[in-house]
C-alpha positions as CSV (number, residue, x, y, z in Angstrom):
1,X,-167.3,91.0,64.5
2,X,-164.6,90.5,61.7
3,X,-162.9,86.4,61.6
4,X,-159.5,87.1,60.0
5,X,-158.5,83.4,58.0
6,X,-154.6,83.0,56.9
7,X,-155.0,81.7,53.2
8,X,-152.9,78.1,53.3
9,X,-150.0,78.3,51.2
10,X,-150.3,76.1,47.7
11,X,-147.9,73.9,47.7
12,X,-147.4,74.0,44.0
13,X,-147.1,70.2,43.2
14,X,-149.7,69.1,40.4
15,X,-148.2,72.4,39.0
16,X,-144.6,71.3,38.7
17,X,-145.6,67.6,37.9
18,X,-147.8,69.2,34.5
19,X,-144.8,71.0,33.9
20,X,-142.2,67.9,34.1
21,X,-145.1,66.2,31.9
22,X,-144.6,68.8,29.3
23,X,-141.6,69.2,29.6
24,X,-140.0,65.6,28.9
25,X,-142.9,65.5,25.9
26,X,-140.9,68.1,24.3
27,X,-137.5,66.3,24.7
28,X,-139.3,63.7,23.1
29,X,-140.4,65.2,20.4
30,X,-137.4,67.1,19.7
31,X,-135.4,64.0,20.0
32,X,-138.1,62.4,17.1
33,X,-137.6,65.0,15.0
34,X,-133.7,64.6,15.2
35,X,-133.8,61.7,13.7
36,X,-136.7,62.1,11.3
37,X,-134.6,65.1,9.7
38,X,-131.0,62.9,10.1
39,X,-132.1,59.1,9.5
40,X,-135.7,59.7,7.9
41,X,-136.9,57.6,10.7
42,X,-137.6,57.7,14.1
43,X,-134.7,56.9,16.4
44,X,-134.5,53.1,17.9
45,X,-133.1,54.6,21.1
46,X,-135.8,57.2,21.6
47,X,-137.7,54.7,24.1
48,X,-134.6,54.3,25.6
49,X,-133.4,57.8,26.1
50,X,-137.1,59.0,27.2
51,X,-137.7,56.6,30.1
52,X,-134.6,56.8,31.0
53,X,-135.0,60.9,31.3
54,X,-138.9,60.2,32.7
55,X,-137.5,58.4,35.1
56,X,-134.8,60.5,36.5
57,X,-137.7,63.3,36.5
58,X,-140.3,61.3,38.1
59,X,-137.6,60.4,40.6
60,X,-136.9,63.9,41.3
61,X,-140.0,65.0,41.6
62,X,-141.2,62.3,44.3
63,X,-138.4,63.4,46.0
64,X,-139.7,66.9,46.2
65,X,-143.1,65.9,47.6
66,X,-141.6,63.3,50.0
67,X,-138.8,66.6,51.3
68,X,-139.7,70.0,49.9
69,X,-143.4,70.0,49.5
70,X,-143.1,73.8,49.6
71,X,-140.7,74.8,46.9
72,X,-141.0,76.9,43.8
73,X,-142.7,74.8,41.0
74,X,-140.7,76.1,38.3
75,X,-137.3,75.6,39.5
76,X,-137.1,71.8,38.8
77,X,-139.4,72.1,35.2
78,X,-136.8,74.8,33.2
79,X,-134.1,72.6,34.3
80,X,-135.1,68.9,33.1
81,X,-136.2,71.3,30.0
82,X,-133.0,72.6,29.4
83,X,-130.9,70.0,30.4
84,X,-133.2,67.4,28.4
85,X,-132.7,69.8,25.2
86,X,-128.8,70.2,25.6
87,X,-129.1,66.2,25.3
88,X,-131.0,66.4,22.0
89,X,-128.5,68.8,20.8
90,X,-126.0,66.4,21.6
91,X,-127.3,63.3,20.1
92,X,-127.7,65.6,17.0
93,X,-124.2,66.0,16.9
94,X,-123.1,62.8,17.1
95,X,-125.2,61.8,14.2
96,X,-124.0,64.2,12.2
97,X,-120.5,62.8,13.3
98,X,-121.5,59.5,12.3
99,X,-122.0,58.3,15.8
100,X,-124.5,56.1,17.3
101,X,-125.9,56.5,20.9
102,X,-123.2,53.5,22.2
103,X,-120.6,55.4,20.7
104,X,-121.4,59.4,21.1
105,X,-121.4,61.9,24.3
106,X,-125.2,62.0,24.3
107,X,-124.9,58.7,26.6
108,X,-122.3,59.8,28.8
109,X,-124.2,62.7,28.9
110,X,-127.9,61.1,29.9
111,X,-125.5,59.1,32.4
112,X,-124.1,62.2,33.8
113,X,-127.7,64.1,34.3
114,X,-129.0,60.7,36.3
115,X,-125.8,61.1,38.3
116,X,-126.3,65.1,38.6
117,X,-129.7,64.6,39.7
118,X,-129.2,61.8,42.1
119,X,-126.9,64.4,43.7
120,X,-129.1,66.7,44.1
121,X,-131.6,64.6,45.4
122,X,-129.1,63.5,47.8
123,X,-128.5,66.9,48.9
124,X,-132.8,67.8,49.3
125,X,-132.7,65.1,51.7
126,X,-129.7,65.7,53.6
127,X,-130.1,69.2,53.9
128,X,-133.0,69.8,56.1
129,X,-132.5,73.5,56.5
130,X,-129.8,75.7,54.3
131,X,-129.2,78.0,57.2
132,X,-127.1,74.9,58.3
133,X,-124.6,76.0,55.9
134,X,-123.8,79.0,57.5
135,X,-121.8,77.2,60.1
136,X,-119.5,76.4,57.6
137,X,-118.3,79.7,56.1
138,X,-114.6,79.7,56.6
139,X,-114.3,76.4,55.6
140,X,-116.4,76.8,52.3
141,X,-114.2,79.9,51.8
142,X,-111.2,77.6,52.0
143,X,-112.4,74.8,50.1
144,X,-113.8,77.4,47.0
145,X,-110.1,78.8,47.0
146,X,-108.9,75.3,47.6
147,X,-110.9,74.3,44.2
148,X,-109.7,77.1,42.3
149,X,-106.1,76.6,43.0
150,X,-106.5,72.3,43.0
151,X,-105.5,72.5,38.4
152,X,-102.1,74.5,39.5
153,X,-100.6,71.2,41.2
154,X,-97.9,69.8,39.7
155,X,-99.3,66.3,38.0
156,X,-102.7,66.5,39.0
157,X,-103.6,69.7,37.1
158,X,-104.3,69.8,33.1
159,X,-103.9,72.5,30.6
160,X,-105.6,72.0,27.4
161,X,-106.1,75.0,25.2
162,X,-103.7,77.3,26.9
163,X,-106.1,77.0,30.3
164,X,-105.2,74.7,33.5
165,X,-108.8,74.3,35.0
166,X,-108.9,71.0,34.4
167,X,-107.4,68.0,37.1
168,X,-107.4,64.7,35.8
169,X,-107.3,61.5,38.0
170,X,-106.3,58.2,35.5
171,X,-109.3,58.3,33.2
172,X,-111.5,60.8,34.6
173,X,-111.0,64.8,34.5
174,X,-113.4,67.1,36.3
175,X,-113.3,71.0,36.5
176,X,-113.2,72.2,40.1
177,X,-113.9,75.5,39.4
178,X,-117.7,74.7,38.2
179,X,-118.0,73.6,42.1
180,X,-116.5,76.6,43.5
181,X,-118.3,78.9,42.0
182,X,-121.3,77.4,44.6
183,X,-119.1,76.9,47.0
184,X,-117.3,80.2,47.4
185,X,-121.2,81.6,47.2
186,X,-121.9,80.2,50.8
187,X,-118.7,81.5,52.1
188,X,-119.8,84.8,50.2
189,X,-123.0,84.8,52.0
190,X,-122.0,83.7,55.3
191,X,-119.5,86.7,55.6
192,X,-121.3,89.5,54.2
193,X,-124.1,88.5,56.5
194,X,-121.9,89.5,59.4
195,X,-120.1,92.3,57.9
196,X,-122.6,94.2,55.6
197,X,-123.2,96.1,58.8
198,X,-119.3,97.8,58.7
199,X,-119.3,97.4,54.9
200,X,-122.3,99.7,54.6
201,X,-120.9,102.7,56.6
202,X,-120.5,105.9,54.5
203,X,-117.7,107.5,53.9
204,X,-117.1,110.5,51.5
205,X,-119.3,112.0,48.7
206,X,-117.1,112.4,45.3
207,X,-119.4,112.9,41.9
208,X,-122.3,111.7,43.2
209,X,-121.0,108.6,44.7
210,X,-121.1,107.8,49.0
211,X,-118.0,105.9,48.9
212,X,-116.9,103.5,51.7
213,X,-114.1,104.1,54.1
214,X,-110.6,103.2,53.2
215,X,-110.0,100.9,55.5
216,X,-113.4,99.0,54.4
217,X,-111.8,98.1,50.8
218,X,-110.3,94.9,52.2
219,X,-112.3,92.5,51.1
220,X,-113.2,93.7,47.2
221,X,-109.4,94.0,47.1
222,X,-108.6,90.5,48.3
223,X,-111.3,89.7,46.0
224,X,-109.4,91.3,42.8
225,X,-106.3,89.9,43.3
226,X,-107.7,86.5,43.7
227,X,-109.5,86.9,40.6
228,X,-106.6,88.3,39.3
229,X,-103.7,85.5,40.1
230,X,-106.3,83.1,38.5
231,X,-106.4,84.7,35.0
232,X,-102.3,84.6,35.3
233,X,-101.6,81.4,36.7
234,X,-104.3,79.2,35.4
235,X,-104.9,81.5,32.2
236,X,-109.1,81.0,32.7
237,X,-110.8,84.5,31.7
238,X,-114.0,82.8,32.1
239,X,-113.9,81.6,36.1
240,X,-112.0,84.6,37.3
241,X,-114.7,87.2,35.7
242,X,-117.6,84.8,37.4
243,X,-115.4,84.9,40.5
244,X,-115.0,88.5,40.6
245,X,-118.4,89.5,39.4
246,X,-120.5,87.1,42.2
247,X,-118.7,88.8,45.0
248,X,-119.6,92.4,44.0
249,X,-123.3,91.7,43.2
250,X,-123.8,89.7,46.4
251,X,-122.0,92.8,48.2
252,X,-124.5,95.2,46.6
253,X,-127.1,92.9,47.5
254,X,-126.1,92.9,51.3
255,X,-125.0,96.6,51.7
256,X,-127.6,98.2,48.7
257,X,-125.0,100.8,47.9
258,X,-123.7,101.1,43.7
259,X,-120.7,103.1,45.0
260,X,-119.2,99.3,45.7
261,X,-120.7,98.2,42.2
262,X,-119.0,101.2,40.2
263,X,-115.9,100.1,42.5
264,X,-115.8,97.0,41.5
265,X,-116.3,97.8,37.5
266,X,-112.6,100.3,38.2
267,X,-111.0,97.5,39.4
268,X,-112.0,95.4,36.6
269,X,-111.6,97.4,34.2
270,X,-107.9,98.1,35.1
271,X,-107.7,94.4,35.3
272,X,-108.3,93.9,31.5
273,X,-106.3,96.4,30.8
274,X,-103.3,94.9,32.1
275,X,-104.1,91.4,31.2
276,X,-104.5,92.8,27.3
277,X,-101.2,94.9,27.7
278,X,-99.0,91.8,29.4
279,X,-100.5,88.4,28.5
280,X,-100.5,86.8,25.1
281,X,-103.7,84.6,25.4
282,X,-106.0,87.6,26.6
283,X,-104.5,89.7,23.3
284,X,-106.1,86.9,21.1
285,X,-109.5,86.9,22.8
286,X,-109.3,91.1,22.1
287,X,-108.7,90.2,18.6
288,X,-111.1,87.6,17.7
289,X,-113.7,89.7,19.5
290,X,-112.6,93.1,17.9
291,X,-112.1,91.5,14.1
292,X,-113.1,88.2,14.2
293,X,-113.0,88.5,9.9
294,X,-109.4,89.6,9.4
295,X,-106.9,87.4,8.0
296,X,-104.6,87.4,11.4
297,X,-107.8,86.3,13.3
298,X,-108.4,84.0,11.0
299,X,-105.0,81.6,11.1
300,X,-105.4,82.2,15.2
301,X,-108.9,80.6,15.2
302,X,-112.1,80.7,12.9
303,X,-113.8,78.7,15.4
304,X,-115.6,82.3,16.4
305,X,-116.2,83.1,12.6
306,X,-117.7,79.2,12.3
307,X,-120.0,80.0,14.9
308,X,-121.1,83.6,13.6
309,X,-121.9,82.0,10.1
310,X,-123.6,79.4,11.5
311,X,-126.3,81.7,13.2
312,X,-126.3,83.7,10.0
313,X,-127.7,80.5,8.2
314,X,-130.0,79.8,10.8
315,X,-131.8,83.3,10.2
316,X,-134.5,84.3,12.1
317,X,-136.2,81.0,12.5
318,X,-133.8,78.2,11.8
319,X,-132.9,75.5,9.6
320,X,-134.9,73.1,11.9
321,X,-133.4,70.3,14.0
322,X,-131.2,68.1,12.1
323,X,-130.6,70.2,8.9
324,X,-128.4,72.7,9.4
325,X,-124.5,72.3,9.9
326,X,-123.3,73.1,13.3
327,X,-120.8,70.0,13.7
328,X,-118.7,72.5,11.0
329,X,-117.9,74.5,14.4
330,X,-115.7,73.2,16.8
331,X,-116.2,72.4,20.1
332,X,-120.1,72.9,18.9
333,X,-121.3,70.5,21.9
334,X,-119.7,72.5,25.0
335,X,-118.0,76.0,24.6
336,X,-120.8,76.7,21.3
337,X,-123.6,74.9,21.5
338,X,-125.3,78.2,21.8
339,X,-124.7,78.7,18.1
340,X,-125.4,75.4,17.6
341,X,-129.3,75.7,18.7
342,X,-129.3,79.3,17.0
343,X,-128.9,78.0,13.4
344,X,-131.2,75.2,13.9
345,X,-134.3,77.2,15.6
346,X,-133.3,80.6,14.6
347,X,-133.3,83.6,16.3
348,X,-136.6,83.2,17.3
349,X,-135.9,79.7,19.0
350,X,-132.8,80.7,20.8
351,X,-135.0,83.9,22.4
352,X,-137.3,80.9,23.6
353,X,-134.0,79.3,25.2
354,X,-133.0,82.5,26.7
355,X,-136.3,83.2,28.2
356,X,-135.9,79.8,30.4
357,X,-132.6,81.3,31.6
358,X,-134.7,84.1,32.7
359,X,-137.4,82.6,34.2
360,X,-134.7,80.2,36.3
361,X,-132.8,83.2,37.4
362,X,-136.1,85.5,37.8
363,X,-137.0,82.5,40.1
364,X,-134.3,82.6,42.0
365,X,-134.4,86.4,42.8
366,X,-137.3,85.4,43.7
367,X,-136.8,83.1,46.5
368,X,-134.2,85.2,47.6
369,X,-137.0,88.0,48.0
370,X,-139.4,85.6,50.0
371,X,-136.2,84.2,51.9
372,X,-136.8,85.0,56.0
373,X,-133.3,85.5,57.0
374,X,-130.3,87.2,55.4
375,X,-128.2,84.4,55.1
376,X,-130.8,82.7,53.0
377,X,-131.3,86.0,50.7
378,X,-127.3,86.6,50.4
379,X,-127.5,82.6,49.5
380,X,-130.1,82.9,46.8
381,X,-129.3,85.6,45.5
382,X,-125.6,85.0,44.4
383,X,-126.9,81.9,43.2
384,X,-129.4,83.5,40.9
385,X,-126.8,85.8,39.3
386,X,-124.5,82.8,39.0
387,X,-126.0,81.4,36.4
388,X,-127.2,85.0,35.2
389,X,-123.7,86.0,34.8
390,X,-122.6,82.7,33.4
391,X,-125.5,83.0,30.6
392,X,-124.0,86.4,29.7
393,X,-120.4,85.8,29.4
394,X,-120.9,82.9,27.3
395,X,-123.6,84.2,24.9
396,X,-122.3,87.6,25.0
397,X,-119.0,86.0,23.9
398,X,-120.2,83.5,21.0
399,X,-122.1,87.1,19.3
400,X,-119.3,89.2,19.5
401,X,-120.5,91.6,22.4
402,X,-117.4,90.3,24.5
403,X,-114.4,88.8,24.4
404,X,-114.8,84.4,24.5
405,X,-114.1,83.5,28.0
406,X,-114.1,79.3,27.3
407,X,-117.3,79.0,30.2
408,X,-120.2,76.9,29.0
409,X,-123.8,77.0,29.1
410,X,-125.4,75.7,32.5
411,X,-127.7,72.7,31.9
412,X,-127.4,72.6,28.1
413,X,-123.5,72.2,27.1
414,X,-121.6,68.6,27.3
415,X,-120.0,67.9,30.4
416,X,-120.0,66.1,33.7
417,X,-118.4,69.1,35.7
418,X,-120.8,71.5,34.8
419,X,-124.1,69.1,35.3
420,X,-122.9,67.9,39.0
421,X,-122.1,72.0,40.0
422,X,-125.6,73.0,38.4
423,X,-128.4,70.4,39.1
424,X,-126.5,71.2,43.3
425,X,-127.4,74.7,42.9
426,X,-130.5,74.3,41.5
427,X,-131.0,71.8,44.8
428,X,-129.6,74.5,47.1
429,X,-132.8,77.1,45.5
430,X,-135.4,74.5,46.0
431,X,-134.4,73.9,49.6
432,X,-134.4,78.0,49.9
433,X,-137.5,78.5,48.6
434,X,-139.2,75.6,50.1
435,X,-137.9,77.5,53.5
436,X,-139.7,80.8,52.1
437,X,-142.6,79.5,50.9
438,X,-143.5,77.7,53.8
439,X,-146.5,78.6,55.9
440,X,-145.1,80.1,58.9
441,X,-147.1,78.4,62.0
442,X,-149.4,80.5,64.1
443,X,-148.6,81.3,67.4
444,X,-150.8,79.8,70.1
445,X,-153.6,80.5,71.3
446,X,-153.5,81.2,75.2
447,X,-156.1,79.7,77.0
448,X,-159.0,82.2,78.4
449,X,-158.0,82.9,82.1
450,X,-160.6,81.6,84.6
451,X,-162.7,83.9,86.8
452,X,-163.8,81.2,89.3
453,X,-162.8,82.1,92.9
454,X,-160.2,79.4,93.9
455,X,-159.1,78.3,97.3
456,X,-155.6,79.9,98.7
457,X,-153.9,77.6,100.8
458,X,-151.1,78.9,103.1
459,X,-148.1,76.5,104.4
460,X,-146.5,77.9,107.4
């Protein structure tokens, strides 16, 4: 006779808390040796800043065993990594400006990451099940539009550097478009989840391709032209390619057919065609990106050229925290702090960074594999190439194999906005994959029927 056992799930635990260990040791010592190379001593504020990060960490993780005993280990590590070495990055900055840690970003930014993670947290225990959200998809649809349209009202919206993402209320300013981008992928998923059926009907055969009906090109139209009125009216490259580009890969996802992916590359490559040939601000990304070195792209902007040299010095393994010369670039603590870590680790360091990027993202594919319903995979899965997508515009932009879009690096550049929006999706894939990884429970058991002869009663 053959017993067959389920093998218990592993909740992964111990493993993630090892990892948090490790990971806040190397903020640590990274922050040390910041200001061993800067001060020639280690930093006052480094007990400060590390229990102040440990605890936000061993907050988090508490949290996790208390509400998602189940989810992926690795999730919650790469970020405190990444968003603990954005901070040292920071800090380094502002000592090469000449400020101290009462008077730099690297505060505001340890405040924002305890603010980012507290919302988070708030969302693990609030949201008992993400299929909850689904209920909502018209409404996140009209609050992600809502959020991209919010910088285009008159005297709440701000333009600064020829864009208008920005809304400022008195002292504060926030991005709304980092939120929609999570925002707009629940309404994403929720739809295609009950339209991939129509969406996936083929229609004709033309070079290989089994195109979809005519009358099925709605949506990836409405999709265009949104994307489209965003790059005029708000002048932001960045969100509407993120825009665009997370509703086609989440409709491959849900109807598995590249006809709508080679679609969706026609329409937006006839989008940047017309941008280039009609707006001003696109035909000065084209020509720092084209030739960056000429002396017309230099009097636009050398920031691009600042940022190129500054990798160049950092060769293949760096300058080493805290002696090389990245404050020379501007904006070197949001839109480039990509080539701000590559000419103080090198080449070989900022392939280390990437790598985290593509264990997070490989993670989240991940759970949207293991995810039991579609909602959940749609879900997942858009979230994933989220940040995928947002990784390559920026560090495909700062090396010259695209145009500068203005996004910024999830986890590691300065900036409230983009902490709140990413710690919440990272929160929205634990919840998922605590959902996927959970043991599903067996079905019962029915109880042996009994042979004994029993006593029939009749009522008349």
């Amino acid at each position: 006779m053959t017993t067959v056992s389920a093998i218990p799930a592993r909740k992964g635990r111990n493993v993630e808390l090892a990892l948090l260990v490790f990971a806040v040791g190397i903020v640590a010592l990274a922050y040390a040796n910041v200001g061993l190379a800067v001060e020639g001593t280690i930093p006052p504020s480094l007990i400060a800043v590390g229990t102040g990060f440990l605890v936000i960490t061993v907050t988090f993780h508490l949290v996790m065993r208390w509400r998602a005993p189940y989810a992926d280990p690795l999730i919650l590590p790469i970020a405190t990594l990444l968003n603990g070495l954005g901070l040292v990055m920071i800090n380094r900055l502002d000592l090469a400006n000449g400020r101290d840690l009462a008077e730099g970003m690297a505060l505001r930014q340890l405040m924002w990451s305890a603010i980012a993670a507290g919302l988070a947290i708030a969302a693990l225990i609030i949201l008992r099940d993400h299929r909850i959200l689904r209920r909502y998809t018209y409404l996140a649809g009209a609050l992600g539009f809502g959020l991209l349209l919010l910088p285009l009202v008159p005297g709440l919206g701000r333009e600064n550097y020829g864009s208008r993402i920005w809304i400022a209320i008195g002292p504060f300013s926030f991005q709304p478009g980092e939120v929609a981008k999570i925002v707009l992928a629940v309404f994403f998923a929720g739809y295609l989840v009950q339209t991939r059926d129509a969406l996936s009907v083929a229609g004709r055969r033309i070079l290989g391709f089994t195109l979809p009906r005519a009358r099925d090109l709605g949506p990836i139209l409405v999709a265009w032209m949104l994307s489209v009125g965003v790059l005029v009216l708000e002048k932001d490259l960045g969100s509407s390619l993120l825009f665009f580009g997370l509703f086609v890969a989440m409709l491959y996802v849900a109807t598995e057919r590249t006809s709508w992916v080679a679609i969706g590359l026609l329409l937006f490559g006839v989008g940047a065609w017309i941008a280039n040939m009609i707006f001003s601000h696109v035909q000065r990304r084209v020509l720092l990106w084209l030739d960056t070195f000429s002396r017309e792209a230099l009097d636009t902007s050398d920031q691009l050229a600042r940022g190129l040299m500054g990798m160049a010095s950092g060769g293949m393994f760096g300058t080493g925290l805290g002696r090389g010369r990245p404050e020379l670039t501007y904006f070197a603590e949001s839109d480039f702090i990509v080539p701000s870590f590559g000419e103080e680790i090198g080449l070989v360091g900022l392939f280390a960074l990437l790598l985290l990027y593509v264990l997070l993202v490989e993670r989240g594919l991940r759970t949207a594999i293991g995810a039991r319903d579609g909602f959940g995979k749609l879900l997942a899965s858009g979230l994933a190439f989220s940040v995928a997508l947002q990784c390559f515009v920026v560090v495909g932009g700062v090396t010259r194999v695209i145009p500068l879009t203005g996004l910024t690096m999830p986890f590691l550049s300065q900036g409230g906005s983009s902490l709140l929006a990413n710690w919440t999706l990272v929160a929205l894939l634990l919840r998922i994959s605590d959902h996927a990884r959970r043991p599903v429970p067996d079905p019962e058991v029915p109880h042996p029927v009994s042979h004994e002869k029993t006593q029939v009663v009749k009522v008349r």
